[in-house]
N, C-alpha and C positions, 0 to 999 in steps of 0.2 A: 771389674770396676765396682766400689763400694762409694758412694756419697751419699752424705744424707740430704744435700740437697739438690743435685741432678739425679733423676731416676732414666733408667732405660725401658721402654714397653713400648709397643708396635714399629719392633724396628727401627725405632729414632731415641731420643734424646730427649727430657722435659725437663722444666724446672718442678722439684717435686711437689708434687699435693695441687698440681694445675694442669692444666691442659696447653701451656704456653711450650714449644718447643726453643730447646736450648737452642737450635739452629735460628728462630726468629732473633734471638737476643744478640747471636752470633756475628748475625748479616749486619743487624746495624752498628755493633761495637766494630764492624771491618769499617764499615763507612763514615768512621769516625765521630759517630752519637755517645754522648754522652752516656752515663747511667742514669742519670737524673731525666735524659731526653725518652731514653728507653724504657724507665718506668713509668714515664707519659702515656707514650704511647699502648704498652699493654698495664691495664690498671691494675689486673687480677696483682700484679705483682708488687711487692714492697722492695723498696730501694735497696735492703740485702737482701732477696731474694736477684736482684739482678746483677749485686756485684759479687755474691756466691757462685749465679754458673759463669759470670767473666772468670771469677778467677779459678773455676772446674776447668771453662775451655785453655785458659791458659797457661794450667796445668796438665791438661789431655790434646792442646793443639795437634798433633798429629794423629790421634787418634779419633777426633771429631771433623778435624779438616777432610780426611779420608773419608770419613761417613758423610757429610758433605758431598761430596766429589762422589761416589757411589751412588746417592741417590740424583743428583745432575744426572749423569749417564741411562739411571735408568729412565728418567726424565725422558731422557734426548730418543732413546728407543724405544721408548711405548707412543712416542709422538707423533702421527701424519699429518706433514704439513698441509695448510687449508688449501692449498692448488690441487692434493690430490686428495685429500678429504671432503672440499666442496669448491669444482670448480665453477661453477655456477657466481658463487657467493664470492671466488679470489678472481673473477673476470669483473667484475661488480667493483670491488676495491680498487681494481687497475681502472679502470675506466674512469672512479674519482680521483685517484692518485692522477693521471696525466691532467683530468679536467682543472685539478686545483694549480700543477705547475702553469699549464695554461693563462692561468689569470694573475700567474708573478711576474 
């Protein structure tokens, strides 16, 4: 993979010369953000900077999609859920979770 404006380094994806990952710009072009909304939100970037990696991911969709989806997973297995990471603290949340149904 050669772009000059998405770089690859620590296992992910960037837009280049930033610290913004091509996976941020990803998520919101899925959820149907604009370019214009997307260089709102991360400033570092100029408006072709953000329609450069749309149009890297939508030239390497399958290639990014899966890196995506790779990192999820390892997401999902380096994760212990808070009941058995701190039951203490998930017996605390259930107890306002019912209190608040309570008072619907």
């Amino acid at each position: 993979m050669t772009d000059p404006f998405v770089e690859q380094r620590n296992g992910g994806y960037y837009v280049a010369g930033t610290r913004v990952s091509l996976d941020s710009v990803v998520y919101m072009f899925r959820k149907g953000h604009s370019p214009t909304e997307i260089q709102q939100d991360y400033e570092a970037l100029s408006l072709p900077q953000v329609y450069r990696a749309i149009a890297f991911y939508l030239e390497n969709r399958e290639l990014v999609d899966r890196n995506l989806e790779e990192k999820i997973e390892q997401v999902k297995a380096n994760t212990v859920p808070l009941k058995e990471a701190n039951p203490q603290m998930w017996a605390r949340l259930e107890q306002a979770r019912q209190e608040m149904r309570a008072k619907e």
